[in-house]
PyMOL Python script that loads the backbone (N, CA, C, O; Angstrom):
from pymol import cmd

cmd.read_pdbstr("""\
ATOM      1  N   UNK A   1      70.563  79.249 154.428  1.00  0.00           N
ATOM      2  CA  UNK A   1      69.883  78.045 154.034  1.00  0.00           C
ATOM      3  C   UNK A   1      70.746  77.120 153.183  1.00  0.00           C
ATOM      4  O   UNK A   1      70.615  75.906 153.027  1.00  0.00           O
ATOM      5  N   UNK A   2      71.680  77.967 152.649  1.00  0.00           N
ATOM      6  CA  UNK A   2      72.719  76.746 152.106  1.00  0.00           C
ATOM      7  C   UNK A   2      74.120  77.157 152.269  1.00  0.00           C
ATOM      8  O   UNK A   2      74.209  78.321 152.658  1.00  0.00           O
ATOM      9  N   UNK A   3      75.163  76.600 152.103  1.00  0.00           N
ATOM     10  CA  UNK A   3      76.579  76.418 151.849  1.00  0.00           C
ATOM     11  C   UNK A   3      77.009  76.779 150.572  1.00  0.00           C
ATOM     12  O   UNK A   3      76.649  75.915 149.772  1.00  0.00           O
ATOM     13  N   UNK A   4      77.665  77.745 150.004  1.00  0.00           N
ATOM     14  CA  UNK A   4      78.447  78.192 148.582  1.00  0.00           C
ATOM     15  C   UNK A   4      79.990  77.234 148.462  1.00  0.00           C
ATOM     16  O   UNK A   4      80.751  77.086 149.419  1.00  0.00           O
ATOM     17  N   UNK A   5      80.176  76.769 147.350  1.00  0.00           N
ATOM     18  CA  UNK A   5      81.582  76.355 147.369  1.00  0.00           C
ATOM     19  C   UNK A   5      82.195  77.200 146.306  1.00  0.00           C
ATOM     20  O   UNK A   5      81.711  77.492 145.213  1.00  0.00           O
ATOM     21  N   UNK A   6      83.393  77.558 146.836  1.00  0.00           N
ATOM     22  CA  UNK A   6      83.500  78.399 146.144  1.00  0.00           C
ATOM     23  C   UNK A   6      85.231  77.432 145.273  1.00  0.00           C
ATOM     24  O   UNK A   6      86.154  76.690 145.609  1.00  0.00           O
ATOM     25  N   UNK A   7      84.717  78.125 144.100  1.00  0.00           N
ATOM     26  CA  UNK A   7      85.589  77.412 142.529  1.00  0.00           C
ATOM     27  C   UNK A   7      87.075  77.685 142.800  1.00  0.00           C
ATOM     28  O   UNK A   7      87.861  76.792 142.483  1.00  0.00           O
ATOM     29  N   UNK A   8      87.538  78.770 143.327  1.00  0.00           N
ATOM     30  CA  UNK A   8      89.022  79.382 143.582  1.00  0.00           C
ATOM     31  C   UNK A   8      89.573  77.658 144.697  1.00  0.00           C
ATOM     32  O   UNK A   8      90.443  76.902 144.264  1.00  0.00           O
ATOM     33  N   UNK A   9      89.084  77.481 145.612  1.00  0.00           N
ATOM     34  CA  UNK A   9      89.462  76.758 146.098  1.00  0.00           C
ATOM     35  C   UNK A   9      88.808  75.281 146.747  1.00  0.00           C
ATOM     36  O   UNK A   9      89.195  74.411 147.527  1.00  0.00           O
ATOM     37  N   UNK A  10      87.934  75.480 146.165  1.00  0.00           N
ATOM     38  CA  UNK A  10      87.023  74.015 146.580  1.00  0.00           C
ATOM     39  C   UNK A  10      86.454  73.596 148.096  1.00  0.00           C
ATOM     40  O   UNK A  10      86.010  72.624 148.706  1.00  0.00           O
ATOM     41  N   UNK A  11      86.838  75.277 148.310  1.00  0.00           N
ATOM     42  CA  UNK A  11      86.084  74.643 150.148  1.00  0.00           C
ATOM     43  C   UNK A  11      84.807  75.225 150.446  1.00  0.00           C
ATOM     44  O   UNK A  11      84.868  76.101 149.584  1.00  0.00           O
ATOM     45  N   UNK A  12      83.828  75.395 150.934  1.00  0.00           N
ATOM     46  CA  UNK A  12      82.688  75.237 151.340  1.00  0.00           C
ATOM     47  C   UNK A  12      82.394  76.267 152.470  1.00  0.00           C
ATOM     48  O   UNK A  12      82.943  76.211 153.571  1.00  0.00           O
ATOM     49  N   UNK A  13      81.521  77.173 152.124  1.00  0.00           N
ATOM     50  CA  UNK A  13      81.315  78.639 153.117  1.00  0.00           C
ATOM     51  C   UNK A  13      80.172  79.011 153.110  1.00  0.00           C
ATOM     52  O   UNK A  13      79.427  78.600 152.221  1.00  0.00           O
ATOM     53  N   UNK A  14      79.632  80.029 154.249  1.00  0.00           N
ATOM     54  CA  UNK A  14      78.333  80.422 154.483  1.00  0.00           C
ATOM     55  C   UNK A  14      78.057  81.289 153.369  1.00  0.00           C
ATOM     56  O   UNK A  14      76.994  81.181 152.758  1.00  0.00           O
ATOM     57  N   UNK A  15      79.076  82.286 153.001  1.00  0.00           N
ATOM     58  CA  UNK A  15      79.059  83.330 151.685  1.00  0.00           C
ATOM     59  C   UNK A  15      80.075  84.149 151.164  1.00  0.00           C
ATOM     60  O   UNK A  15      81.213  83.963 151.596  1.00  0.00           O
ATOM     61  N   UNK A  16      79.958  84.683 150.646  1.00  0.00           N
ATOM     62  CA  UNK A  16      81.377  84.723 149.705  1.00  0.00           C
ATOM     63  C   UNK A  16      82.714  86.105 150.759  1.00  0.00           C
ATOM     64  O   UNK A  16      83.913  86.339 150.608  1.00  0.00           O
ATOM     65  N   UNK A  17      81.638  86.678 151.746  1.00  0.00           N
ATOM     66  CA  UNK A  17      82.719  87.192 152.687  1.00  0.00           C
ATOM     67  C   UNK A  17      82.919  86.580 154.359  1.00  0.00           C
ATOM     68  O   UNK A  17      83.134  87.208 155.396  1.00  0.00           O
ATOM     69  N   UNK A  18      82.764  85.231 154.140  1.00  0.00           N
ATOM     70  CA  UNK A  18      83.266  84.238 154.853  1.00  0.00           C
ATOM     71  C   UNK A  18      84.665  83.597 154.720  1.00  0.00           C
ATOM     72  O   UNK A  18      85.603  83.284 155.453  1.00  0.00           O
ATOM     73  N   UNK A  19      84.282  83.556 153.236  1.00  0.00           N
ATOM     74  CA  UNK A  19      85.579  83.266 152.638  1.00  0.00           C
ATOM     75  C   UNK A  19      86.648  84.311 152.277  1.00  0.00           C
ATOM     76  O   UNK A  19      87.863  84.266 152.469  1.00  0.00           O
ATOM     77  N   UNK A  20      86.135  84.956 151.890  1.00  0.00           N
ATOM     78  CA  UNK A  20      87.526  86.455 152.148  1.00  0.00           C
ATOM     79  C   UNK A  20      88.115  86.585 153.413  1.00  0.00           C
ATOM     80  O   UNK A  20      89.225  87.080 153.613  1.00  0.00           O
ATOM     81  N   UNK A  21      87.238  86.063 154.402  1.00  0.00           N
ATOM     82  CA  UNK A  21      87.900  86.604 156.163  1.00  0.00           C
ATOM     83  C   UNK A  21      88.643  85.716 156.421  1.00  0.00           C
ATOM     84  O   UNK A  21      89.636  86.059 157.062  1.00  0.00           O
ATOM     85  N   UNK A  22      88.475  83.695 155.934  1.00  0.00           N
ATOM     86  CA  UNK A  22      89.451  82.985 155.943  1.00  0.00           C
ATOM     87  C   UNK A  22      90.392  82.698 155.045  1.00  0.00           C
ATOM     88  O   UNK A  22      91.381  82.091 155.456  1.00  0.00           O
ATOM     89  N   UNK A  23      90.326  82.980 153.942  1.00  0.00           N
ATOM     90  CA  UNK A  23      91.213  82.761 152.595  1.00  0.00           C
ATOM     91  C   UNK A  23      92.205  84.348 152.481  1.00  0.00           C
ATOM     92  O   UNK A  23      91.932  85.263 151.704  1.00  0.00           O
ATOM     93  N   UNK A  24      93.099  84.342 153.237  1.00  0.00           N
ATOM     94  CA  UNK A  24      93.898  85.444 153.195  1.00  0.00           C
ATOM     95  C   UNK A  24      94.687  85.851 151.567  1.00  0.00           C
ATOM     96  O   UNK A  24      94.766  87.013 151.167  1.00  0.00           O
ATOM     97  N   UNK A  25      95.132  84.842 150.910  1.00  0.00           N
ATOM     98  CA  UNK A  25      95.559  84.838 149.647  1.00  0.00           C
ATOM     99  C   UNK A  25      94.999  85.360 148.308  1.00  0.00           C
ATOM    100  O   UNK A  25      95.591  86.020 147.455  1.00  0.00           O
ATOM    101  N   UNK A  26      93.420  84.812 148.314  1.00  0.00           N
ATOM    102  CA  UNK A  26      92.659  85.152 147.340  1.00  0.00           C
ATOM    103  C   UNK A  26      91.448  85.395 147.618  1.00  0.00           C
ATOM    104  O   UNK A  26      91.090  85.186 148.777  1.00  0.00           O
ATOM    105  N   UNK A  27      90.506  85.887 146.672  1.00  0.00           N
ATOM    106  CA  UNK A  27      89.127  86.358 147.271  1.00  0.00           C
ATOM    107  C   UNK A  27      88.226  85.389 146.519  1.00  0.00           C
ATOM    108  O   UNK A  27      88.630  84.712 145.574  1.00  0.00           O
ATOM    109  N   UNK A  28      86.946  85.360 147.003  1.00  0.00           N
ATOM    110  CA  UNK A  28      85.967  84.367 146.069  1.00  0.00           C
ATOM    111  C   UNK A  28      85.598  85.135 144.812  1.00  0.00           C
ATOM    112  O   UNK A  28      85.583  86.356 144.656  1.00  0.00           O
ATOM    113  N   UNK A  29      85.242  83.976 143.768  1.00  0.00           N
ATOM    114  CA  UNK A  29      85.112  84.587 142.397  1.00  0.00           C
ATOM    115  C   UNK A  29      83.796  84.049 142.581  1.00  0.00           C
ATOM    116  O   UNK A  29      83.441  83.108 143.290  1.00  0.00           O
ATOM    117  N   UNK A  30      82.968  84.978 141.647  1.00  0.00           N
ATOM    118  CA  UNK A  30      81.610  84.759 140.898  1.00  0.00           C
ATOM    119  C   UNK A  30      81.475  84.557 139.711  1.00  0.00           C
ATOM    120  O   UNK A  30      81.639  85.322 138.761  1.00  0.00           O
ATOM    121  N   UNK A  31      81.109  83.302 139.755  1.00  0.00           N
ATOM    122  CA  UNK A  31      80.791  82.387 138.413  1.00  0.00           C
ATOM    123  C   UNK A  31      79.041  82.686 138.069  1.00  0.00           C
ATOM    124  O   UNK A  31      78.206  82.714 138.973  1.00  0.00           O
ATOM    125  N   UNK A  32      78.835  82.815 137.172  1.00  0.00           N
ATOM    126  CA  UNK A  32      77.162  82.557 136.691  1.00  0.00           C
ATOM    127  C   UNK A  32      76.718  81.548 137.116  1.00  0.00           C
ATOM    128  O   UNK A  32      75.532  81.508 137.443  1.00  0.00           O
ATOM    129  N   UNK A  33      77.391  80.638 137.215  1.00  0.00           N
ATOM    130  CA  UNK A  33      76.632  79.019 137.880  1.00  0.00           C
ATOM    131  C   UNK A  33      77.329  78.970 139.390  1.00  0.00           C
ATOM    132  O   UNK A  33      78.555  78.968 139.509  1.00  0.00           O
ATOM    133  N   UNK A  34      76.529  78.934 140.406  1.00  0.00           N
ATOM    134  CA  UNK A  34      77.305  78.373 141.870  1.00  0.00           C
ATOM    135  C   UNK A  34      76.959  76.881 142.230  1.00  0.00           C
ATOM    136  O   UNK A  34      76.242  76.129 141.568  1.00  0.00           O
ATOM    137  N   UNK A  35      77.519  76.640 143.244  1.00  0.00           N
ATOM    138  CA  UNK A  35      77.606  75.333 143.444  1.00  0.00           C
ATOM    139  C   UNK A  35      76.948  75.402 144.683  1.00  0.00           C
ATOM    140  O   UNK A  35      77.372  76.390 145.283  1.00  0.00           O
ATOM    141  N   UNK A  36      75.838  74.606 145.542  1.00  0.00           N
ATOM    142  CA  UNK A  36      74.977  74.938 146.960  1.00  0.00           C
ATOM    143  C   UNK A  36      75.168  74.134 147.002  1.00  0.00           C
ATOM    144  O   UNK A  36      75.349  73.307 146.108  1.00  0.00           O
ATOM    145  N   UNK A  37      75.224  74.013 148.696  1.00  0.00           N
ATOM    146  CA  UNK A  37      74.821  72.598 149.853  1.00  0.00           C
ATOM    147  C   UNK A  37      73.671  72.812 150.463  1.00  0.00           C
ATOM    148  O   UNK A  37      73.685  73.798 151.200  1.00  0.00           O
ATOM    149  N   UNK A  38      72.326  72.015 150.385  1.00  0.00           N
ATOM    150  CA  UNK A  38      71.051  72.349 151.268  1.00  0.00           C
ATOM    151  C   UNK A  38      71.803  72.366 152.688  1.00  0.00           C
ATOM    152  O   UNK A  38      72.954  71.932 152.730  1.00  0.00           O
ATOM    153  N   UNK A  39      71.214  72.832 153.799  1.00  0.00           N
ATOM    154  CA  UNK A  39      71.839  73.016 154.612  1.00  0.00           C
ATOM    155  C   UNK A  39      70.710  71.862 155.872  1.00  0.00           C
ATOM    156  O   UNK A  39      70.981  71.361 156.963  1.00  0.00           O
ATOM    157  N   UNK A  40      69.619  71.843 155.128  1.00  0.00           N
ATOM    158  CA  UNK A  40      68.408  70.558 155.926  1.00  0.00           C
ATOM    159  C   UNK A  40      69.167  69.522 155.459  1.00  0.00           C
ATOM    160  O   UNK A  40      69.847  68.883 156.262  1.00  0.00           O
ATOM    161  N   UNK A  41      69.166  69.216 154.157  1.00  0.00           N
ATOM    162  CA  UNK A  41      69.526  67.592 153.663  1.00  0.00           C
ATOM    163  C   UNK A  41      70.829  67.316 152.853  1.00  0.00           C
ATOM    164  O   UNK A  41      71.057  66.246 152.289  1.00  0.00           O
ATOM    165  N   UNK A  42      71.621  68.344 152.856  1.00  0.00           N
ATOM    166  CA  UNK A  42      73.056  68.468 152.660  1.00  0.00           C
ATOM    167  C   UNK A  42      73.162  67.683 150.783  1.00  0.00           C
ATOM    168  O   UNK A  42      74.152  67.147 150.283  1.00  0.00           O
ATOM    169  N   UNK A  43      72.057  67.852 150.267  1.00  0.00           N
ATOM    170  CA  UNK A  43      72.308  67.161 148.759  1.00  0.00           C
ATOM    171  C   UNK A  43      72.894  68.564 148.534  1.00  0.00           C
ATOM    172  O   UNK A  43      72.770  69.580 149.219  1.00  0.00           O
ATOM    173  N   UNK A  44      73.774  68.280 147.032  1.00  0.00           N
ATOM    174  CA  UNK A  44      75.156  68.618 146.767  1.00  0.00           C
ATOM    175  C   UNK A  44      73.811  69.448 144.951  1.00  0.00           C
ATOM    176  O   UNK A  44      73.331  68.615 144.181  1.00  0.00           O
ATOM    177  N   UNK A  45      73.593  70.636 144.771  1.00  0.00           N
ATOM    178  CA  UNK A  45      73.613  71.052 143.628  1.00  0.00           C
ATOM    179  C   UNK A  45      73.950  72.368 143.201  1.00  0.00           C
ATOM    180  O   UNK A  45      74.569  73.168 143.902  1.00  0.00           O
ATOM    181  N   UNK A  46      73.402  72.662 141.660  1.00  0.00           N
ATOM    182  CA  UNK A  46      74.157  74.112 140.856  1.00  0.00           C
ATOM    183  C   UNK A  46      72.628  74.534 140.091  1.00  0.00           C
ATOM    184  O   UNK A  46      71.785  73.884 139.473  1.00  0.00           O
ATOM    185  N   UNK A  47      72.804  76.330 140.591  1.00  0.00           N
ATOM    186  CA  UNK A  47      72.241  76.811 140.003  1.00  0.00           C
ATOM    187  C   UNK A  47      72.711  77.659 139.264  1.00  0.00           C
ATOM    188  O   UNK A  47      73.658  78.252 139.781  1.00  0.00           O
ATOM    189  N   UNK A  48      72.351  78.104 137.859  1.00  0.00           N
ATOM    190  CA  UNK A  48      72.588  79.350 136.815  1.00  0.00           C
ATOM    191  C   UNK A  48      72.222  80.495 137.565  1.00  0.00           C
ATOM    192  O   UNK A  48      71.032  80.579 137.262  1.00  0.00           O
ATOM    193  N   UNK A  49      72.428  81.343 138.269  1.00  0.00           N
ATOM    194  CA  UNK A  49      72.225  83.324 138.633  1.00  0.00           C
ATOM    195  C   UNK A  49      71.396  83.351 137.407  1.00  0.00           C
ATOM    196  O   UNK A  49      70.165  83.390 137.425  1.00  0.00           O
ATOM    197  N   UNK A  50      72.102  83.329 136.384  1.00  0.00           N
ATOM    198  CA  UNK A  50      71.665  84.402 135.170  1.00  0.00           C
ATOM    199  C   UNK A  50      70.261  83.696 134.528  1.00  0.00           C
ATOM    200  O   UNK A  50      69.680  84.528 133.830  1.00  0.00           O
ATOM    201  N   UNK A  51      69.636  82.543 134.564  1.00  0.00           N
ATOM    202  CA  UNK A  51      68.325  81.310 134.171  1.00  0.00           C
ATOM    203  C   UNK A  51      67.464  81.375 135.570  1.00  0.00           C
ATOM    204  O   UNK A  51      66.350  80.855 135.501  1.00  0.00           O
ATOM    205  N   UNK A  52      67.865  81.985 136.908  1.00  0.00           N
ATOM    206  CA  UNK A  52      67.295  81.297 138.523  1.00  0.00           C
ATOM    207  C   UNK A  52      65.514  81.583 138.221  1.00  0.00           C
ATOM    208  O   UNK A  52      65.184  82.554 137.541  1.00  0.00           O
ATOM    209  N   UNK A  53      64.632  80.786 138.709  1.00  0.00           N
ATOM    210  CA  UNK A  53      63.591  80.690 138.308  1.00  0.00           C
ATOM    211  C   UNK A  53      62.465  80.617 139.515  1.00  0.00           C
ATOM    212  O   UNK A  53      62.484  79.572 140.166  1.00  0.00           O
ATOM    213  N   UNK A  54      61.845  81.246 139.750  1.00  0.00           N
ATOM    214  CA  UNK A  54      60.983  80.861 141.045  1.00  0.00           C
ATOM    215  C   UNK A  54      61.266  79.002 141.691  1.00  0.00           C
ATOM    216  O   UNK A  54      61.907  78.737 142.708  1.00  0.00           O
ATOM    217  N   UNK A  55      60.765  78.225 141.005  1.00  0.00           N
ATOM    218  CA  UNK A  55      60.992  76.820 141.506  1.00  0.00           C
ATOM    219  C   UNK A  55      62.314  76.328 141.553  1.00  0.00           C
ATOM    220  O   UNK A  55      62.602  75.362 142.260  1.00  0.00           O
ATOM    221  N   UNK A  56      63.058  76.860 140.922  1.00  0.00           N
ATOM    222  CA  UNK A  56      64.787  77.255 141.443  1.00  0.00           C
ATOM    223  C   UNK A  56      64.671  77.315 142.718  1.00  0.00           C
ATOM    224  O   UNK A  56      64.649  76.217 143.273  1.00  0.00           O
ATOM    225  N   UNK A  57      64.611  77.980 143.198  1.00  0.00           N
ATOM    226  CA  UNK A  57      64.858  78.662 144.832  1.00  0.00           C
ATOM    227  C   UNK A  57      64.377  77.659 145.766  1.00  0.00           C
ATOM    228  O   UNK A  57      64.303  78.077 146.921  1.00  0.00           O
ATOM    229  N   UNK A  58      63.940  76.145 145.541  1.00  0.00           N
ATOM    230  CA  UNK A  58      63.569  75.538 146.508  1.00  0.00           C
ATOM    231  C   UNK A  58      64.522  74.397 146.443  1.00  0.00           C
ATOM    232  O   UNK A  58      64.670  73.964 145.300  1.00  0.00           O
ATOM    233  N   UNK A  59      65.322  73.697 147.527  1.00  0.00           N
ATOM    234  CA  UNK A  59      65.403  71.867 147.207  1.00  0.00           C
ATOM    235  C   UNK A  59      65.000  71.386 146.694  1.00  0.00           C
ATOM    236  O   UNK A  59      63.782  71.546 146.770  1.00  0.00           O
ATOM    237  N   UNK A  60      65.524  70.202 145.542  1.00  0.00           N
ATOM    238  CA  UNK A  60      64.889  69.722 145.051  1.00  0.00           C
ATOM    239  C   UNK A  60      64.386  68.317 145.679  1.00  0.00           C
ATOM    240  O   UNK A  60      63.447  67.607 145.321  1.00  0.00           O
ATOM    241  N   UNK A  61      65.584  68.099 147.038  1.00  0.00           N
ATOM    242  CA  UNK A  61      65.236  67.287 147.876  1.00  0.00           C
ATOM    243  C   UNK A  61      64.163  67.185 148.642  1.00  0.00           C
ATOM    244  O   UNK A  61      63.340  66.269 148.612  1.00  0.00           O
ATOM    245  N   UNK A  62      64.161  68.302 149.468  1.00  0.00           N
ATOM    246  CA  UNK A  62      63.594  68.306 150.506  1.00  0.00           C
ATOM    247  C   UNK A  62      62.649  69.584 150.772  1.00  0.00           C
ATOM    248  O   UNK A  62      61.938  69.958 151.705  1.00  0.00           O
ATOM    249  N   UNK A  63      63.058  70.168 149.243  1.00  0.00           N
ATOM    250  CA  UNK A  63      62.131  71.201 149.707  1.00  0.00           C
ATOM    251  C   UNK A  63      61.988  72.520 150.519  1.00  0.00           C
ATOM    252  O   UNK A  63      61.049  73.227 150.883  1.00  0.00           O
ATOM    253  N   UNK A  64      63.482  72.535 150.651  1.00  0.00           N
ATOM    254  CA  UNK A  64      63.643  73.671 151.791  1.00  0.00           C
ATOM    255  C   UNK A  64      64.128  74.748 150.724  1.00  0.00           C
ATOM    256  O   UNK A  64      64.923  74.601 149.796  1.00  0.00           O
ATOM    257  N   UNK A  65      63.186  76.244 151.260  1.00  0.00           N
ATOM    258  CA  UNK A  65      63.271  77.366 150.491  1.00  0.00           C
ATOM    259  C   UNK A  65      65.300  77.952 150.717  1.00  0.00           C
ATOM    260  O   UNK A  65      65.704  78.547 151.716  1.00  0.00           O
ATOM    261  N   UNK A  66      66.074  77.609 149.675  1.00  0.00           N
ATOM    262  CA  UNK A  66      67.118  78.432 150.029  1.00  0.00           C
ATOM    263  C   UNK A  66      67.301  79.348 149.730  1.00  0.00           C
ATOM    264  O   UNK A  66      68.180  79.779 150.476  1.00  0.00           O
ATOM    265  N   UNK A  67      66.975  80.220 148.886  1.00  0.00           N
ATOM    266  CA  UNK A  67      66.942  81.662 148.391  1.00  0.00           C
ATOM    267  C   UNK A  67      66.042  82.449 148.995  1.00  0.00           C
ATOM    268  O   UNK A  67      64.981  82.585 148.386  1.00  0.00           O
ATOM    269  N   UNK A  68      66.203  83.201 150.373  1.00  0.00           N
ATOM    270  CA  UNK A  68      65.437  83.940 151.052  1.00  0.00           C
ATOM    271  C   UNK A  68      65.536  85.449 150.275  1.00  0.00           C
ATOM    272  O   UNK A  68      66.504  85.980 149.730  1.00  0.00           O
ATOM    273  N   UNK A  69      64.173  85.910 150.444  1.00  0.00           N
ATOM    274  CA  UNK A  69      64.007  87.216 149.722  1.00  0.00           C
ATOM    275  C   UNK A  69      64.942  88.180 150.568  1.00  0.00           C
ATOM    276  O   UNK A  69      64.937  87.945 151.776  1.00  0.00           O
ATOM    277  N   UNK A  70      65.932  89.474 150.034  1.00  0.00           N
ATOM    278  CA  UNK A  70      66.646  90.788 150.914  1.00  0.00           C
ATOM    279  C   UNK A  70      65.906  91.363 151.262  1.00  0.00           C
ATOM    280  O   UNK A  70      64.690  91.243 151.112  1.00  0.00           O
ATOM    281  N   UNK A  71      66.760  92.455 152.048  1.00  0.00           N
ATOM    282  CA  UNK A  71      65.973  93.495 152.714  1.00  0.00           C
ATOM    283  C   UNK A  71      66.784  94.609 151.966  1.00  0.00           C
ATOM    284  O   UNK A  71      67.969  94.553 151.640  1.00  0.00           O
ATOM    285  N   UNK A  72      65.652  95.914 151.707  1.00  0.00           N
ATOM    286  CA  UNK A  72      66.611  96.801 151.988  1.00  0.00           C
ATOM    287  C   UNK A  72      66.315  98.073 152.744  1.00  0.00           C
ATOM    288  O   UNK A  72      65.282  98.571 153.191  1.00  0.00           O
ATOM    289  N   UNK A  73      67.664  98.441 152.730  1.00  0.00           N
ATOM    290  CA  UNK A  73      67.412  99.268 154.047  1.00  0.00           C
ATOM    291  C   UNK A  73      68.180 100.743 153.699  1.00  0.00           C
ATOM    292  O   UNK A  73      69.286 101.167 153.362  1.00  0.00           O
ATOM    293  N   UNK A  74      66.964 101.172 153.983  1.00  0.00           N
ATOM    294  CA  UNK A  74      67.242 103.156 153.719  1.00  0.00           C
ATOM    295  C   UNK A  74      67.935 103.508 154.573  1.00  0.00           C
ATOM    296  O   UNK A  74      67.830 103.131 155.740  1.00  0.00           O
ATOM    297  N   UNK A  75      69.098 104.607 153.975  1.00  0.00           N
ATOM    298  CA  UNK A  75      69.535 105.635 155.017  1.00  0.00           C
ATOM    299  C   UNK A  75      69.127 106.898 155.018  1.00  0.00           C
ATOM    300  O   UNK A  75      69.135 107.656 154.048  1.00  0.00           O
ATOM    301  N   UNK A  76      68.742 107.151 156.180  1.00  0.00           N
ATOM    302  CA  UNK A  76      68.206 108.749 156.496  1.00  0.00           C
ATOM    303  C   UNK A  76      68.529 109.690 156.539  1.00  0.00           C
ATOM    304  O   UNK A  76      67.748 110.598 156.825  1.00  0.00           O
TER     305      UNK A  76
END
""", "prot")
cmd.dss("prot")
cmd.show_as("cartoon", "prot")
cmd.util.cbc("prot")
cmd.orient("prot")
């Protein structure tokens, strides 16, 4: 639902091992604050990880949920 940019190099990825598979040199770093691209209305913002808040998780544009809930998954 959105685009990560990642701080090491300023380019723009689905997630942070997108960018490890093209960035042969260095790996993505995790900052407490990331940087998103809505991926409906392409506005440009930053959320805190460590503050994220239910009404966080939506556009503020448009409204589109980008923080989809995980799964997890047992091994047997």
């Amino acid at each position: 639902q959105v685009y990560v940019q990642s701080f090491c190099c300023g380019k723009w990825f689905e997630c942070s091992e997108c960018h490890d598979e093209v960035e042969k040199d260095h790996q993505f770093t995790v900052d407490r604050v990331l940087r998103l691209m809505c991926k409906c209305c392409r506005r440009v913002f930053q959320r805190d990880l460590t503050a994220l808040m239910e009404s966080d998780k939506f556009c503020e544009q448009c409204q589109n949920l980008w923080c989809l809930p995980g799964t997890h998954v047992s091994l047997l």
